[in-house]
C-alpha positions in Angstrom: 25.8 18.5 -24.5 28.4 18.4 -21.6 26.7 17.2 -18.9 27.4 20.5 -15.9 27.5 19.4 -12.4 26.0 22.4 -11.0 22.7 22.0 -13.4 22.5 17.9 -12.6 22.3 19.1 -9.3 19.9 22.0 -9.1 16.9 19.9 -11.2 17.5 16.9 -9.3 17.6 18.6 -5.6 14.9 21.2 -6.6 12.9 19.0 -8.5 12.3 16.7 -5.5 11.9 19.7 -3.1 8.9 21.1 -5.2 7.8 17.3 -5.2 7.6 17.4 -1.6 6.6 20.6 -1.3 3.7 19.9 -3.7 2.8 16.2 -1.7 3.0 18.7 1.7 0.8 21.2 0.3 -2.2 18.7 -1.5 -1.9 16.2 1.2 -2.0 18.4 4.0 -4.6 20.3 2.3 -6.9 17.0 2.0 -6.1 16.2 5.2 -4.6 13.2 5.0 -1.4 14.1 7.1 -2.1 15.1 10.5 -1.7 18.2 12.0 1.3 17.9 13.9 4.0 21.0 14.3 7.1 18.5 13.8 6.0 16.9 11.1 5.2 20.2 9.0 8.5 21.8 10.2 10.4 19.5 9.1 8.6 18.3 6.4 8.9 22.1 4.7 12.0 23.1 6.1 13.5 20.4 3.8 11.8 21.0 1.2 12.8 24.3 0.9 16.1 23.9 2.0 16.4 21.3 -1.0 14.4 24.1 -3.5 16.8 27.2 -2.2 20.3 24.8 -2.1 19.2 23.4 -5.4 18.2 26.5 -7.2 21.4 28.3 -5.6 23.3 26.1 -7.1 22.3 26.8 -10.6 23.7 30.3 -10.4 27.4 28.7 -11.0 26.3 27.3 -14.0 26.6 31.4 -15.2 29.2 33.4 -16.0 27.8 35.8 -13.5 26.4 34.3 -11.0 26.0 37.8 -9.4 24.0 39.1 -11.6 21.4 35.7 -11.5 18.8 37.9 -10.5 18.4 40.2 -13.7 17.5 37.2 -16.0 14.0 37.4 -14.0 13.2 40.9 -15.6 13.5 38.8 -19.4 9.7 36.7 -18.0 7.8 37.9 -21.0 10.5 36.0 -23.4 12.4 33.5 -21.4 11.5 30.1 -20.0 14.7 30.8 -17.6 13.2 34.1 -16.4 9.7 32.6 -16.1 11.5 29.9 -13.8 13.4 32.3 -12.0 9.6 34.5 -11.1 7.9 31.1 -10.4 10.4 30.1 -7.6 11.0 33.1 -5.6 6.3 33.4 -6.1 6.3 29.5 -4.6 7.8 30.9 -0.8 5.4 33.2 -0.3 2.4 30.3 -0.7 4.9 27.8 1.0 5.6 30.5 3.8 1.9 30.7 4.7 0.9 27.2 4.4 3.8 26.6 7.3 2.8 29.6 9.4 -1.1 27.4 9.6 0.7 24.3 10.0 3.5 25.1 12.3 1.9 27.7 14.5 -1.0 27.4 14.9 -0.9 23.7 13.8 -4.4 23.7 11.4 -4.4 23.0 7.4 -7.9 23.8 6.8 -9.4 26.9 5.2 -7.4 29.9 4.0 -4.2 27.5 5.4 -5.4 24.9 3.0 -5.6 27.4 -0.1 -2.3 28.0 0.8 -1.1 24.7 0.5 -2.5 23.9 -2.8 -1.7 27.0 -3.8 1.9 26.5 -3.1 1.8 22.6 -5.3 0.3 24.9 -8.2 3.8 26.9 -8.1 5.5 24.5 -7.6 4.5 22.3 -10.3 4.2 25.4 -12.6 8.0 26.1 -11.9 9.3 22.7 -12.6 7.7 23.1 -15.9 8.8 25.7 -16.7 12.5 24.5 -15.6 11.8 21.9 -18.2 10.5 24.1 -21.1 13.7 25.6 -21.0 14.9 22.1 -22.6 12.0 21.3 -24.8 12.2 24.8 -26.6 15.3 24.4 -28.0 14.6 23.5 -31.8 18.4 22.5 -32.0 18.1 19.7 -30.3 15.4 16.8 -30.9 16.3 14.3 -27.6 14.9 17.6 -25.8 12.5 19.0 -28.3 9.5 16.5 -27.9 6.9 15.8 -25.9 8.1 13.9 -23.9 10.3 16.0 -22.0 7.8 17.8 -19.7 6.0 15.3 -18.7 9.0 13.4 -17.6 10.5 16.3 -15.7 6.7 16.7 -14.1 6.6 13.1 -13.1 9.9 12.8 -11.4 9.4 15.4 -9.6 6.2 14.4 -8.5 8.0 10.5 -7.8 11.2 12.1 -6.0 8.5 14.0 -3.3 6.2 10.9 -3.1 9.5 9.4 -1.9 10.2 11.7 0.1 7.2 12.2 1.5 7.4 8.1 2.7 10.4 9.1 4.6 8.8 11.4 6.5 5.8 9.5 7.6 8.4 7.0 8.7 10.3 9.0 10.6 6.8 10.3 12.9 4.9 7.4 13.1 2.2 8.5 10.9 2.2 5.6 8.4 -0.5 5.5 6.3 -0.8 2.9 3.4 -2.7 5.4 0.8 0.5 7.8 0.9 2.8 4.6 0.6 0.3 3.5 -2.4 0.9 6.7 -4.0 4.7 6.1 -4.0 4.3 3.1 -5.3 2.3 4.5 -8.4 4.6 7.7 -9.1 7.2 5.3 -9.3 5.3 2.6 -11.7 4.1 5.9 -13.9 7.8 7.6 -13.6 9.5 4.5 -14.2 7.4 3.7 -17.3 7.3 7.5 -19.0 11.2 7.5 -18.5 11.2 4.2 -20.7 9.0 5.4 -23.4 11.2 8.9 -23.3 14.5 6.8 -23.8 12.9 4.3 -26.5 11.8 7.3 -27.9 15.1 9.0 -28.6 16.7 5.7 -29.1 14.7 5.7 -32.5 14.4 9.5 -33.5 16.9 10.9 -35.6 17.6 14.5 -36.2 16.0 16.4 -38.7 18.7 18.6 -39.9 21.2 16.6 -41.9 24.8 18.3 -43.5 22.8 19.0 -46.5 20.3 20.6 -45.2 22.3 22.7 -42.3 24.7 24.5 -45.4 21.3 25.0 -47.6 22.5 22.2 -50.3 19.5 19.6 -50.2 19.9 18.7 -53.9 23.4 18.1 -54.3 23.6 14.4 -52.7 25.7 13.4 -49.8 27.6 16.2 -48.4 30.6 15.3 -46.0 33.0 17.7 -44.3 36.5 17.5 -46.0 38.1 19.3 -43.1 37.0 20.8 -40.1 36.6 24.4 -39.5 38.8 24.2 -36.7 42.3 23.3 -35.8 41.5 22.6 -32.1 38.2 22.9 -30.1 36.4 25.6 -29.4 33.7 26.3 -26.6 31.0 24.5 -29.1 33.0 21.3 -29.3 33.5 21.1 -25.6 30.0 21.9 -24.1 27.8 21.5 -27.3 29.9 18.5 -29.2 30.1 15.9 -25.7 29.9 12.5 -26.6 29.3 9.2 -24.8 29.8 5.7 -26.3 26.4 4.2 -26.7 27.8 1.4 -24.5 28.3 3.1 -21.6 25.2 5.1 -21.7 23.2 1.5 -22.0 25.2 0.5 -18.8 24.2 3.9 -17.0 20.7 3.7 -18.5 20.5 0.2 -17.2 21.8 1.6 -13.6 19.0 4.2 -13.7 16.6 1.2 -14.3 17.5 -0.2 -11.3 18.2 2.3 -8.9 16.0 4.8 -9.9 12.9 2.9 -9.6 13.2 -0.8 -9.6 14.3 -1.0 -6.2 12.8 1.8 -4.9 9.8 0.4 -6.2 10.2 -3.0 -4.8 11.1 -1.4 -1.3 8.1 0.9 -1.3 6.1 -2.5 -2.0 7.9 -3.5 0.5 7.2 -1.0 3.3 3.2 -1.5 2.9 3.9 -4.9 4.7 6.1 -4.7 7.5 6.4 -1.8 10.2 8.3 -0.3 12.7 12.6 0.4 12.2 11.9 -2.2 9.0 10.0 -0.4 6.9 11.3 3.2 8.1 14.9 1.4 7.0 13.0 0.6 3.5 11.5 3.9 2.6 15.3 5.5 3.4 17.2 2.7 1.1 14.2 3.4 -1.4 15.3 7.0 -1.1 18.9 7.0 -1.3 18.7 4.4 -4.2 15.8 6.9 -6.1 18.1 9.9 -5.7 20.9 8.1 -7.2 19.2 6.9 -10.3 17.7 10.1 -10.6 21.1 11.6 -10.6 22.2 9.2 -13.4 19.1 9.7 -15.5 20.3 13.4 -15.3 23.3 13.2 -16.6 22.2 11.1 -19.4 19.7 13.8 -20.2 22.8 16.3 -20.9 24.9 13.9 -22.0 23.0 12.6 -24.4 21.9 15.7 -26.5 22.8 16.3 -29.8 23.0 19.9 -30.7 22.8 20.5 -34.5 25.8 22.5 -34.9 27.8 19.4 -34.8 27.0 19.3 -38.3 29.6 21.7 -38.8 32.0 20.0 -37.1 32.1 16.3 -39.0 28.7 14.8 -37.5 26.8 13.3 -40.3 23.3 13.4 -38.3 22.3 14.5 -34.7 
């Protein structure tokens, strides 16, 4: 699949923002973050900001970016719609939890409900972001079960990393949020690997045979194509990358996305002060990067089956 900019960007940006929002929410909720104005401003206003600039941004991935909204009134059939109803439900939550937090500067009680509350949605709309994916029969690198999970996970990794920057940044360092970080990243980094092996070894199901209704007949190849120059399929659905440069980027993902991160979250349990706030924001940066790479190999690596029709032998 041809990997779109603006969808990279909207589940890696929103994704993390409903991780965050989803640490703010439980955390707050167990008390384990203290009650401070600053902190819960902040720590919302950015995680919003990164939900609305993120999910904003997916609207240019339509022809009619106007018209965004009526895809919500399809919820009874469409993951995109179900998405769509789950994201503008998660403010209302979100918007209480901060009013408790912020104002009057308490997440306990009905404030609490609200914060868990607002995870459930969140987590529930990622989900349903990557159901989108694994409901498409067409294409087996998405249609497994591995891709929810792994959406889930990141998420729940990119706002643990998050969340370590903004302890940093106040003061309020506490070594069982840092050891959370350090297992999102342990659990994200090894579901992402088992993901990739997996699609490294599955093939297809749908062969040329099978795709024209010919099992029987032997080996089927296309003696010419049925076009004389490419169409829209070719160029969004028919993307390829050499398998060499998608080990390189896979390898950069590795190692951005959650070996360093990993070793600088480590890192940050042991050392304080401008140190370790420097850590958690290298940790970050690095994270977002790899997370952006692991993206695009998501897209770019998707094999829709009607390349069949257009000279591929097996997707």
């Amino acid at each position: 699949m041809h990997p779109a900019f603006s969808v990279i960007f909207f589940t890696t940006c929103s994704g993390a923002g409903y991780g965050l929002l989803a640490m703010l929410g439980i955390l707050g909720a167990a008390d384990m973050l203290p009650n401070d104005r600053w902190l819960g401003l902040s720590g919302l206003f950015f995680a919003l900001t990164l939900v609305s600039v993120g999910l904003m941004a997916s609207t240019f991935h339509l022809g009619r970016p106007e018209r965004a909204w009526r895809a919500m009134t399809q919820w009874k059939s469409s993951w995109l719609a179900r998405e769509g109803v789950m994201a503008v439900l998660t403010y209302i939550p979100a918007g209480l939890f901060g009013i408790g937090w912020v104002w009057f500067e308490d997440t306990s009680g009905l404030w609490a409900v609200a914060g868990v509350v607002s995870a459930l949605l969140a987590w529930l709309t990622v989900i349903c972001t990557a159901m989108i994916y694994k409901s498409l029969r067409t294409i087996h690198q998405w249609h497994n079960d591995w891709t929810v999970p792994s959406y889930l996970l990141l998420s729940v990794m990119s706002g643990a990393v998050l969340m370590s920057v903004l302890i940093h940044l106040f003061g309020f360092t506490n070594p069982y949020i840092q050891g959370v970080t350090v297992v999102t990243l342990v659990l994200g980094w090894g579901l992402k690997t088992m993901y990739w092996s997996f699609n490294k070894r599955s093939k297809g199901l749908p062969s040329v045979n099978s795709a024209i209704g010919i099992d029987a007949a032997g080996d089927v190849s296309v003696l010419e194509l049925p076009h004389t120059s490419e169409n829209y399929l070719m160029k969004e659905m028919g993307y390829r990358v050499a398998q060499k440069h998608a080990d390189k980027l896979r390898a950069i993902s590795h190692i951005t996305g959650f070996a360093l991160p990993l070793a600088l979250s480590l890192l940050a349990m042991f050392i304080e002060g401008y140190a370790a706030l420097g850590a958690v924001l290298l940790a970050w940066a690095l994270c977002s990067m790899g997370i952006i790479v692991e993206r695009w190999l998501f897209f770019a690596e998707a094999k829709h089956t009607v390349n069949l029709y257009y000279g591929a032998t097996s997707v």
